[in-house]
C-alpha positions as protocol buffer text, in pm:
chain_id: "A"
residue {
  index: 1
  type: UNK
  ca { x: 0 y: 0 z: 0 }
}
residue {
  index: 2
  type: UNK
  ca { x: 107 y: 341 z: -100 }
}
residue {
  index: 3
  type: UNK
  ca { x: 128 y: 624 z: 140 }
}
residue {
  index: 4
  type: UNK
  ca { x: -3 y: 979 z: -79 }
}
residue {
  index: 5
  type: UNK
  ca { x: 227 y: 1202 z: 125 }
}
residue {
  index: 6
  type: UNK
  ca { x: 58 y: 1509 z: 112 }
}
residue {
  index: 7
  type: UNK
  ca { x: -267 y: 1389 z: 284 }
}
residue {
  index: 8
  type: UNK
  ca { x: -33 y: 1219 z: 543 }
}
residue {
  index: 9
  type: UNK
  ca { x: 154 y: 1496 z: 669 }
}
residue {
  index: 10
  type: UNK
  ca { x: -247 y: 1678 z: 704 }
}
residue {
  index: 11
  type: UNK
  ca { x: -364 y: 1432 z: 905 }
}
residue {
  index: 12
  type: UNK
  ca { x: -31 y: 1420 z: 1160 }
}
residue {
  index: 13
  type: UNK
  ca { x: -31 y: 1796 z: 1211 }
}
residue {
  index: 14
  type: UNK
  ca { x: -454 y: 1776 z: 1284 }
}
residue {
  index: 15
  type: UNK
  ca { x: -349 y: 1507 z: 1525 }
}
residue {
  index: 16
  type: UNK
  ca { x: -51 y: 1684 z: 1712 }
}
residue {
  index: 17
  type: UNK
  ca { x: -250 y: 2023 z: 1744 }
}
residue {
  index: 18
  type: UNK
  ca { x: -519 y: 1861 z: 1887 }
}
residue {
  index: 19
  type: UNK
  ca { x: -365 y: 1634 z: 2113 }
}
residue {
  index: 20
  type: UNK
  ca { x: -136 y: 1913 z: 2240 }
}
residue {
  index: 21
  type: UNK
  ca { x: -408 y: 2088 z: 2289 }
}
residue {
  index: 22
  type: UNK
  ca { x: -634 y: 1839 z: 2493 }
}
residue {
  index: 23
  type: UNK
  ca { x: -272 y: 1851 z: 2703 }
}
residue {
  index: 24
  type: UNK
  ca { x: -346 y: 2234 z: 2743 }
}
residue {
  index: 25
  type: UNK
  ca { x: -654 y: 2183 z: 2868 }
}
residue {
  index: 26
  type: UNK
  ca { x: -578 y: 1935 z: 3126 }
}
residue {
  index: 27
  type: UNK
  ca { x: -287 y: 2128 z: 3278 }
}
residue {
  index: 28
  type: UNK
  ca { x: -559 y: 2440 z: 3275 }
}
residue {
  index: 29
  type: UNK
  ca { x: -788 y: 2200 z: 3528 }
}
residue {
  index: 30
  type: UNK
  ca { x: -482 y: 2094 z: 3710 }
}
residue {
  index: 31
  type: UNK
  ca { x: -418 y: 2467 z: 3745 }
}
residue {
  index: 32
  type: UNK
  ca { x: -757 y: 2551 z: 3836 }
}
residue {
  index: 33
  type: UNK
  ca { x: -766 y: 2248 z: 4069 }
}
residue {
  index: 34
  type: UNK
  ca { x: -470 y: 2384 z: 4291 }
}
residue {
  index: 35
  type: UNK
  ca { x: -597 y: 2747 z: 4293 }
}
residue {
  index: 36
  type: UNK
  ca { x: -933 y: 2592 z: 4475 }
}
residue {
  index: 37
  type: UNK
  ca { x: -677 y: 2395 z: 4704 }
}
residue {
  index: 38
  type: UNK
  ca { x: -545 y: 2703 z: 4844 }
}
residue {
  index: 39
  type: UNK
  ca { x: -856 y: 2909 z: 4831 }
}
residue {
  index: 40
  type: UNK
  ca { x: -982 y: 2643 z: 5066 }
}
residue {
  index: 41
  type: UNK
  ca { x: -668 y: 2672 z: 5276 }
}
residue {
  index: 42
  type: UNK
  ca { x: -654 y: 3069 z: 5257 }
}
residue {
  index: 43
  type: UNK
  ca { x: -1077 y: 3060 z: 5369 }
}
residue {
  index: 44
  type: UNK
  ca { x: -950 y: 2822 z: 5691 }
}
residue {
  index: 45
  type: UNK
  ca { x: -664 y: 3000 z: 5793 }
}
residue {
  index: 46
  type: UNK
  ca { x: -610 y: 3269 z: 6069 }
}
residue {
  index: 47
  type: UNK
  ca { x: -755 y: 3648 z: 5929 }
}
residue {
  index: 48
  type: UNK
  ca { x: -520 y: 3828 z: 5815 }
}
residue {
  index: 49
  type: UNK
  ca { x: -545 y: 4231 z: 5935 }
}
residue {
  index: 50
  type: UNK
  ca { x: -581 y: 4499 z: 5715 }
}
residue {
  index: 51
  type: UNK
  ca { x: -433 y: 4882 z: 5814 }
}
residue {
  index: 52
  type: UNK
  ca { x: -324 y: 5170 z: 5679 }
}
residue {
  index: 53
  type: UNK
  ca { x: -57 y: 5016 z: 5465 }
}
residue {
  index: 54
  type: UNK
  ca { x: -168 y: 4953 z: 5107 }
}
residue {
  index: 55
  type: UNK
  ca { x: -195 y: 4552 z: 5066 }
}
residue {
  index: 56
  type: UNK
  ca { x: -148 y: 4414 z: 4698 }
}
residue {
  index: 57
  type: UNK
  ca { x: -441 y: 4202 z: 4527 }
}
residue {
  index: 58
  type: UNK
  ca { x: -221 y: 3969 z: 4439 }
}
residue {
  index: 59
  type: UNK
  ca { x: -71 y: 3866 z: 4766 }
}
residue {
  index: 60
  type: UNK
  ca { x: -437 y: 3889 z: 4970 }
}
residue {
  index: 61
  type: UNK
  ca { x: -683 y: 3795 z: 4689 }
}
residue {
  index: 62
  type: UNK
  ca { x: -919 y: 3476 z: 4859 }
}
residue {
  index: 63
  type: UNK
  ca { x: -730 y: 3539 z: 5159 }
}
residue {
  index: 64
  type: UNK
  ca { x: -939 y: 3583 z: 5485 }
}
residue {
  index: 65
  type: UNK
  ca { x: -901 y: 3915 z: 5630 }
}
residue {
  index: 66
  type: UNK
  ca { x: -993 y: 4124 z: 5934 }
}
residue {
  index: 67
  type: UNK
  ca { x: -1039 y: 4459 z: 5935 }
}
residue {
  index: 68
  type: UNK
  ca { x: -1194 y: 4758 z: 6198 }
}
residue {
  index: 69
  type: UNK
  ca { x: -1309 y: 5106 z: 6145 }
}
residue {
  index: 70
  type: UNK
  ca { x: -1646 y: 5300 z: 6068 }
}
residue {
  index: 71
  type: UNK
  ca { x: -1870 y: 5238 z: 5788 }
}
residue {
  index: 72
  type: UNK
  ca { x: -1971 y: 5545 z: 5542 }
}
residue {
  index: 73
  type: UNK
  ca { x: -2288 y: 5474 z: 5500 }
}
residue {
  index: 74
  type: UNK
  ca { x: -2379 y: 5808 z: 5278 }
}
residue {
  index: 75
  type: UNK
  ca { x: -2107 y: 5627 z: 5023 }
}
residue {
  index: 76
  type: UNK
  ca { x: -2340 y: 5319 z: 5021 }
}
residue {
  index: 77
  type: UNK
  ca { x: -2376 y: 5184 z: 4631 }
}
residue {
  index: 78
  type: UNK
  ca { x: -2626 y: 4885 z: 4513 }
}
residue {
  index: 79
  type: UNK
  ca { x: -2496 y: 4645 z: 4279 }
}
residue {
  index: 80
  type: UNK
  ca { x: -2841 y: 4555 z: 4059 }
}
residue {
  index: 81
  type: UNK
  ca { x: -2929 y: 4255 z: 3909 }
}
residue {
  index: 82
  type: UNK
  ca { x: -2796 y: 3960 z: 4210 }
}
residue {
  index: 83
  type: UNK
  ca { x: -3002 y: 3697 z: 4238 }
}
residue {
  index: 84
  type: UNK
  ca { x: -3052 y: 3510 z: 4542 }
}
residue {
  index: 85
  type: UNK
  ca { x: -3242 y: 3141 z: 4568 }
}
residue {
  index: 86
  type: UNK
  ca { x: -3408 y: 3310 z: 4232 }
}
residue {
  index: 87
  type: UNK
  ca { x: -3527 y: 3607 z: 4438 }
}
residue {
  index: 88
  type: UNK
  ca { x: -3396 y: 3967 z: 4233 }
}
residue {
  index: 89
  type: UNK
  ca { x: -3201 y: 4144 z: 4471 }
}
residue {
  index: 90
  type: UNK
  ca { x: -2878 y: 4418 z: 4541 }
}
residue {
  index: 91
  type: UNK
  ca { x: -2509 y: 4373 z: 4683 }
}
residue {
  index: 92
  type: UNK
  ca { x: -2491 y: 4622 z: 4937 }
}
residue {
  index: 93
  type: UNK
  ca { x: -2127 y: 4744 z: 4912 }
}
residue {
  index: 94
  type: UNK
  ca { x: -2024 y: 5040 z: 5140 }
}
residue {
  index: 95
  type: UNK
  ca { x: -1684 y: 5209 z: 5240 }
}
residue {
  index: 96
  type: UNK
  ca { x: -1505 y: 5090 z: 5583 }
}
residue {
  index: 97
  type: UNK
  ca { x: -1310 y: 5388 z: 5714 }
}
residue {
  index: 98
  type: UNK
  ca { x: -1034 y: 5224 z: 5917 }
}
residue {
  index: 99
  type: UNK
  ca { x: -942 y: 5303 z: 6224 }
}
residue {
  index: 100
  type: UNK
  ca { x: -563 y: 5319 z: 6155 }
}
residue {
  index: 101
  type: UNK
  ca { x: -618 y: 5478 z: 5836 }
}
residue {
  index: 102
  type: UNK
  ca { x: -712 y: 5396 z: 5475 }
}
residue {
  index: 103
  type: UNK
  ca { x: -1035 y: 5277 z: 5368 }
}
residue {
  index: 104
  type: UNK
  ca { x: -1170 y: 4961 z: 5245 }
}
residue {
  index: 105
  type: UNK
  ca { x: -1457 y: 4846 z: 5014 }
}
residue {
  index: 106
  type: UNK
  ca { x: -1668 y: 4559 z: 5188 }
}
residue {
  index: 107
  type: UNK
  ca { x: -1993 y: 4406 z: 4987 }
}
residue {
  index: 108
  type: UNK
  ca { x: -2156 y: 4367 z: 5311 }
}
residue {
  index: 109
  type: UNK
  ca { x: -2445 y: 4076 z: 5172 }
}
residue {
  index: 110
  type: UNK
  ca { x: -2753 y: 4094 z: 4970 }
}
residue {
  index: 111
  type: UNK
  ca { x: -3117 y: 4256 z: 4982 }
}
residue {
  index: 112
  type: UNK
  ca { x: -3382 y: 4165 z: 4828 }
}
residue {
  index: 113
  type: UNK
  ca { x: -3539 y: 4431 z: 4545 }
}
residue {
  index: 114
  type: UNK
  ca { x: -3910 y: 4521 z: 4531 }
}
residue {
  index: 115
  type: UNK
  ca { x: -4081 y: 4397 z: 4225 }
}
residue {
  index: 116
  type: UNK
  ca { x: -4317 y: 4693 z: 4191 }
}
residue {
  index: 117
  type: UNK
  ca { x: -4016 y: 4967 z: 4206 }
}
residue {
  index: 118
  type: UNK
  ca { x: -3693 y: 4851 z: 4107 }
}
residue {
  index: 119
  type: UNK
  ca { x: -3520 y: 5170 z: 4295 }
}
residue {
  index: 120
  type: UNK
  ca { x: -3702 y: 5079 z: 4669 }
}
residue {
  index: 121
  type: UNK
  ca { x: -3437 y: 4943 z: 4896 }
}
residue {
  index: 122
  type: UNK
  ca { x: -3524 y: 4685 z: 5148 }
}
residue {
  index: 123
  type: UNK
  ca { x: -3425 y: 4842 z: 5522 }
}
residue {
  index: 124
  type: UNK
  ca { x: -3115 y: 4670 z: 5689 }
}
residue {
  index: 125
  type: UNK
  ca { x: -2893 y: 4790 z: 5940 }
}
residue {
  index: 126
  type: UNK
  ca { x: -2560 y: 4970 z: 5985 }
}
residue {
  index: 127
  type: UNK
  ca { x: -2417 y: 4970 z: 6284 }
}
residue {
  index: 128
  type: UNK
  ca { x: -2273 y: 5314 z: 6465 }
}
residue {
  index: 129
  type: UNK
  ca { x: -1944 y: 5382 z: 6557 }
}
residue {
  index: 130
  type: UNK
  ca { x: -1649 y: 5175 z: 6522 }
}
residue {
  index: 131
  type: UNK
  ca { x: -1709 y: 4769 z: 6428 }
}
residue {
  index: 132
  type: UNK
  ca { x: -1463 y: 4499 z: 6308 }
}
residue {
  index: 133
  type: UNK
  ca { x: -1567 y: 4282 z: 6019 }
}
residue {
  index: 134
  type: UNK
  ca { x: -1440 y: 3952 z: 5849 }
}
residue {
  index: 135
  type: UNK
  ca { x: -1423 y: 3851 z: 5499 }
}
residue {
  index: 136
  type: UNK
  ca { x: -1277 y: 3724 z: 5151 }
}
residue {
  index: 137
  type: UNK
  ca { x: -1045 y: 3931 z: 4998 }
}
residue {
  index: 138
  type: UNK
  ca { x: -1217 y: 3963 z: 4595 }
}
residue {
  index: 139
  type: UNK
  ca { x: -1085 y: 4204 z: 4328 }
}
residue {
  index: 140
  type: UNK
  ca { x: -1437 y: 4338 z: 4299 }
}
residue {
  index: 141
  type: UNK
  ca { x: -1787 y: 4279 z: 4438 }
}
residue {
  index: 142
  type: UNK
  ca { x: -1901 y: 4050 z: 4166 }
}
residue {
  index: 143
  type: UNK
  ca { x: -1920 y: 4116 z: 3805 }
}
residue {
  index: 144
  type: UNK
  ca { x: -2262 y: 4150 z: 3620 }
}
residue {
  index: 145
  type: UNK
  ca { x: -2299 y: 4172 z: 3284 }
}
residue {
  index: 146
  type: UNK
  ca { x: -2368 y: 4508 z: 3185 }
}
residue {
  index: 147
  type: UNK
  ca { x: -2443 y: 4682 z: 2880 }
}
residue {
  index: 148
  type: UNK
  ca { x: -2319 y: 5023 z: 2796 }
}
residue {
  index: 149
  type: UNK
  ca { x: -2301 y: 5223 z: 3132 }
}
residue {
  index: 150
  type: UNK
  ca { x: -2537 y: 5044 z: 3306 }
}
residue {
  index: 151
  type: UNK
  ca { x: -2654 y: 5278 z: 3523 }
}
residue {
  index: 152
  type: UNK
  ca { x: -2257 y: 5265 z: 3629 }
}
residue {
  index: 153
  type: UNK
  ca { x: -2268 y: 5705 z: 3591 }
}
residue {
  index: 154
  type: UNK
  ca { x: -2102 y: 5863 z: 3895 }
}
residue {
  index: 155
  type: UNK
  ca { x: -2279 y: 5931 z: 4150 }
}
residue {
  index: 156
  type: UNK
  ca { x: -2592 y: 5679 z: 4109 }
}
residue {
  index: 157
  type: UNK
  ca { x: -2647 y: 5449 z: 4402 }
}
residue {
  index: 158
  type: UNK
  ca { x: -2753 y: 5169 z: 4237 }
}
residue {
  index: 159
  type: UNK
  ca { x: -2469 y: 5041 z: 3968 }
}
residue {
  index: 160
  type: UNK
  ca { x: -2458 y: 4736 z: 3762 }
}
residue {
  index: 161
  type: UNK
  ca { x: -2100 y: 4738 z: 3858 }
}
residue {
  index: 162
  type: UNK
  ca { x: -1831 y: 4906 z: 4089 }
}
residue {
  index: 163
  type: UNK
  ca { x: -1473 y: 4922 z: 4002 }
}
residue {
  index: 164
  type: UNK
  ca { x: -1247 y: 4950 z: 4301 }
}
residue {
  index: 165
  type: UNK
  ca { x: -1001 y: 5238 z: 4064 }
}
residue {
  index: 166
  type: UNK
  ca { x: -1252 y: 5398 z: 3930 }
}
residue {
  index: 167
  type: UNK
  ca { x: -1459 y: 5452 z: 4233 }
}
residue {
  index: 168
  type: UNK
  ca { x: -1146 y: 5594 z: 4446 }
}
residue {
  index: 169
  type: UNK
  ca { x: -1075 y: 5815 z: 4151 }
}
residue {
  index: 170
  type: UNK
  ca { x: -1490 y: 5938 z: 4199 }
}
residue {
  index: 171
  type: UNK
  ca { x: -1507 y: 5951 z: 4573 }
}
residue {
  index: 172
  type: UNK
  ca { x: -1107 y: 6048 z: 4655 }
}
residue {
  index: 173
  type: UNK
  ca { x: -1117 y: 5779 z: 4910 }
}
residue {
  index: 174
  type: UNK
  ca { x: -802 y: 5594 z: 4988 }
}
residue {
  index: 175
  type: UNK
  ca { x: -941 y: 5263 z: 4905 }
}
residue {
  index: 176
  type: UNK
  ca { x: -739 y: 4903 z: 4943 }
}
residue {
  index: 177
  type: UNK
  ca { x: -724 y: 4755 z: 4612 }
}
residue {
  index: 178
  type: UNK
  ca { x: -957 y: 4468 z: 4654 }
}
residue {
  index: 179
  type: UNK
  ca { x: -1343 y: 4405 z: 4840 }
}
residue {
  index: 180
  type: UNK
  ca { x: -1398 y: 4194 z: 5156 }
}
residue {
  index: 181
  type: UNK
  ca { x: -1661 y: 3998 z: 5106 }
}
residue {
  index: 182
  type: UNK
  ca { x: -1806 y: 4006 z: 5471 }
}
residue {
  index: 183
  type: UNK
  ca { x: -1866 y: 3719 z: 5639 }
}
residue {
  index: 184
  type: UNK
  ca { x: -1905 y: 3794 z: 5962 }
}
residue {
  index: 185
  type: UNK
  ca { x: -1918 y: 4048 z: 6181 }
}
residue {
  index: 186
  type: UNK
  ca { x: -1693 y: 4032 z: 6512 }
}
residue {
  index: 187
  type: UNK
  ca { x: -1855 y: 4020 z: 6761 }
}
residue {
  index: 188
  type: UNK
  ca { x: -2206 y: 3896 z: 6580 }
}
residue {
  index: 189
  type: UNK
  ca { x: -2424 y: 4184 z: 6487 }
}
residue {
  index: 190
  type: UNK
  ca { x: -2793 y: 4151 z: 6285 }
}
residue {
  index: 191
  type: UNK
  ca { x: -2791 y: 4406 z: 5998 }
}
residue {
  index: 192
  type: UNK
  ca { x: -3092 y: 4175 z: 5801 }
}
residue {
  index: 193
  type: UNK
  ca { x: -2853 y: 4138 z: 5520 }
}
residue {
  index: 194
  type: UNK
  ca { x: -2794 y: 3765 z: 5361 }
}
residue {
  index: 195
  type: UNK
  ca { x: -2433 y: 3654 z: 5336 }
}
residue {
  index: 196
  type: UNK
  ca { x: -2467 y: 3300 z: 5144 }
}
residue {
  index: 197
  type: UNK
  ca { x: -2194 y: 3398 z: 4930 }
}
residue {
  index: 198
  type: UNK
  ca { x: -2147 y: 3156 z: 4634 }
}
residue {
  index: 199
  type: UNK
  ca { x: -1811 y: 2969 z: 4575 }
}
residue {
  index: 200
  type: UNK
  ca { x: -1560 y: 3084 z: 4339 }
}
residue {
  index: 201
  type: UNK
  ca { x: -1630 y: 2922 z: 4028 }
}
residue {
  index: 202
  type: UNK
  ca { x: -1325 y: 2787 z: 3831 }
}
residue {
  index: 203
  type: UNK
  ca { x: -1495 y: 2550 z: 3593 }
}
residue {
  index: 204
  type: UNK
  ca { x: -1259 y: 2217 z: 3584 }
}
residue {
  index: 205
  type: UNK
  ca { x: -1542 y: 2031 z: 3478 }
}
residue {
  index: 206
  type: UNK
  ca { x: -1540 y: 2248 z: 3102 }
}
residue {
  index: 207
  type: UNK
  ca { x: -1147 y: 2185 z: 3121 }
}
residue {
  index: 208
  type: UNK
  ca { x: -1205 y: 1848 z: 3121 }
}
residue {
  index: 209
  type: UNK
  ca { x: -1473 y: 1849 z: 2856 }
}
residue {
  index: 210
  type: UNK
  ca { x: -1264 y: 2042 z: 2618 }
}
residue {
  index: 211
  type: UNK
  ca { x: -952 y: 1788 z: 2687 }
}
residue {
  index: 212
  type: UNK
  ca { x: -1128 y: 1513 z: 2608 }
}
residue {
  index: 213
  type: UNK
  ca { x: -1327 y: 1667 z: 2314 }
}
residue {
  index: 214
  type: UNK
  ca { x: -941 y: 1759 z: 2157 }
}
residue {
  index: 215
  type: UNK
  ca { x: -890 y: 1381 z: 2256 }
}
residue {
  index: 216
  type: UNK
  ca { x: -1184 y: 1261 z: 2028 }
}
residue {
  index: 217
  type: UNK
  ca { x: -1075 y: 1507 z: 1689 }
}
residue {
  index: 218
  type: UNK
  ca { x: -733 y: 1338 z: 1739 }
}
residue {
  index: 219
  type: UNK
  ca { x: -872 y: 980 z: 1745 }
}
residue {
  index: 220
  type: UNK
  ca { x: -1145 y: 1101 z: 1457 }
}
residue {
  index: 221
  type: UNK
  ca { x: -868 y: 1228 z: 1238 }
}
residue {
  index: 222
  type: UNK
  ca { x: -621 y: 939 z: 1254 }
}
residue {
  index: 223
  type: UNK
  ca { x: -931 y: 706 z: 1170 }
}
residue {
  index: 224
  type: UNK
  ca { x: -1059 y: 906 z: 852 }
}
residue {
  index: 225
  type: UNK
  ca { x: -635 y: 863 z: 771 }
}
residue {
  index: 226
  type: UNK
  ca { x: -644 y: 475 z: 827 }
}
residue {
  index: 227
  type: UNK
  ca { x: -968 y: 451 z: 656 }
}
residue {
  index: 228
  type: UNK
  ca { x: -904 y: 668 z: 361 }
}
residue {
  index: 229
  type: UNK
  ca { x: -572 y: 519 z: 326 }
}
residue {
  index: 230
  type: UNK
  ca { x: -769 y: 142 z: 277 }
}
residue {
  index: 231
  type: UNK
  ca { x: -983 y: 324 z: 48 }
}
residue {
  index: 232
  type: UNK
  ca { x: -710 y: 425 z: -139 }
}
residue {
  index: 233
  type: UNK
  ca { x: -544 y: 66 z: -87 }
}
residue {
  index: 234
  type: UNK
  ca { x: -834 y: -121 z: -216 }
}
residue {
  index: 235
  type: UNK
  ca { x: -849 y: 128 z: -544 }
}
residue {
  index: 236
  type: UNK
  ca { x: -486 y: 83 z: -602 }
}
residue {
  index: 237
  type: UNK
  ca { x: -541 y: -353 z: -611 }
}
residue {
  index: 238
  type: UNK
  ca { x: -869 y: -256 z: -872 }
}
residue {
  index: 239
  type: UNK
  ca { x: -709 y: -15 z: -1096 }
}
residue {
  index: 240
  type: UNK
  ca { x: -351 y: 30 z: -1053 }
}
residue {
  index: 241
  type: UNK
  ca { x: -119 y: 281 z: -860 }
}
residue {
  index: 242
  type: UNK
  ca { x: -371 y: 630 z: -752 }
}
residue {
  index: 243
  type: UNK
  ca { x: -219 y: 953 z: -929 }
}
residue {
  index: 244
  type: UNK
  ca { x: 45 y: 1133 z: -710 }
}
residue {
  index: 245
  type: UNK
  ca { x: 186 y: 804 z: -578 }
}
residue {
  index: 246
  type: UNK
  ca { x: 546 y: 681 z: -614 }
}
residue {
  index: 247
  type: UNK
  ca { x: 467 y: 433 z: -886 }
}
residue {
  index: 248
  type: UNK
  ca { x: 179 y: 585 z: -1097 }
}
């Protein structure tokens, strides 16, 4: 049987891309896999405090922190369009002036949203004076998608989205890089607002399912080459050597 070069060579290079890239996507779960190792570990470890001193994202993010001061409550902003147990609701996310200095964003937990009037807010309390709170560390309060602004304009309570950056920049507050995501406050306090807060979601499951779906082209490709190779095989026996081979 004749090998048609050409066709050959196709069907290898279809085979290594896709097989190298199944391998992609496998060390992308493996990846993802560690990260919600040590997000586990970081949630279970001892809080971390947060003062004055500017802490990087990178070296707190999912990391659980501590942090005390007084909340700003006329800085409050409503994230729209959260969900909870299929219930419309708002992130309430409001400033933490710390006591040593600095300020902090913390999405304090959810509220549900009136159904007649989009713009009523639920009542929940904020506690007076100075109060300690614990949390995730998150680079923002959630992400929602959002079309054009939003409703993101400055100075509108309820946003689609908040940007840490670009809400220091509008305020002039000296805000930490990252959100807590409060889940507690210390000692207990009832402010009515729901902190269920869901999981990070790092999606190993569609790493897989990609891997092995690179898996099955590379298996589909080199059986359409062993196939169309007896195809070719069985023509060559009928009517002599196919055009483009060594002997025709």
């Amino acid at each position: 049987m004749k090998i048609r070069l050409v066709p050959a060579l196709l069907i290898l290079l279809v085979m290594a891309v896709t097989i190298r890239l199944g391998f992609w996507q496998r060390d992308r779960a493996h990846q993802k896999e560690a990260l919600q190792a040590q997000i586990t570990q970081y949630e279970n470890a001892t809080p971390q405090i947060v003062g004055a001193a500017p802490l990087a994202l990178k070296d707190v993010e999912f990391h659980r922190l501590r942090a005390t001061g007084t909340f700003l409550p006329e800085r409050v902003v409503y994230l729209d369009n959260r969900p909870y147990n299929d219930q419309p609701g708002f992130y309430v996310v409001m400033p933490l002036k710390l006591e040593t200095g600095g300020v902090v964003l913390v999405n304090r937990g959810w509220l549900p949203r009136s159904i007649d009037n989009r713009e009523t807010i639920a009542p929940y309390d904020t506690p007076a004076g100075t109060v300690t709170v614990e949390g995730i560390a998150r680079a923002d309060a959630s992400r929602a998608y959002e079309l054009g602004a939003g409703g993101s304009a400055a100075h509108q309570k309820i946003r689609q989205n908040l940007g840490v950056a670009s809400y220091a920049a509008e305020t002039g507050l000296p805000l930490q890089p990252f959100v807590i995501q409060q889940t507690a406050f210390v000692p207990a306090f009832k402010d009515g607002l729901v902190r269920d807060w869901p999981a990070p979601a790092t999606d190993v499951e569609r790493n897989y399912g990609y891997m092995l779906q690179w898996w099955g082209m590379a298996a589909a490709a080199l059986g359409f080459g062993l196939y169309a190779a007896r195809r070719a095989a069985a023509k060559e026996r009928m009517h002599g050597p196919m055009p483009g081979t060594k002997d025709a």
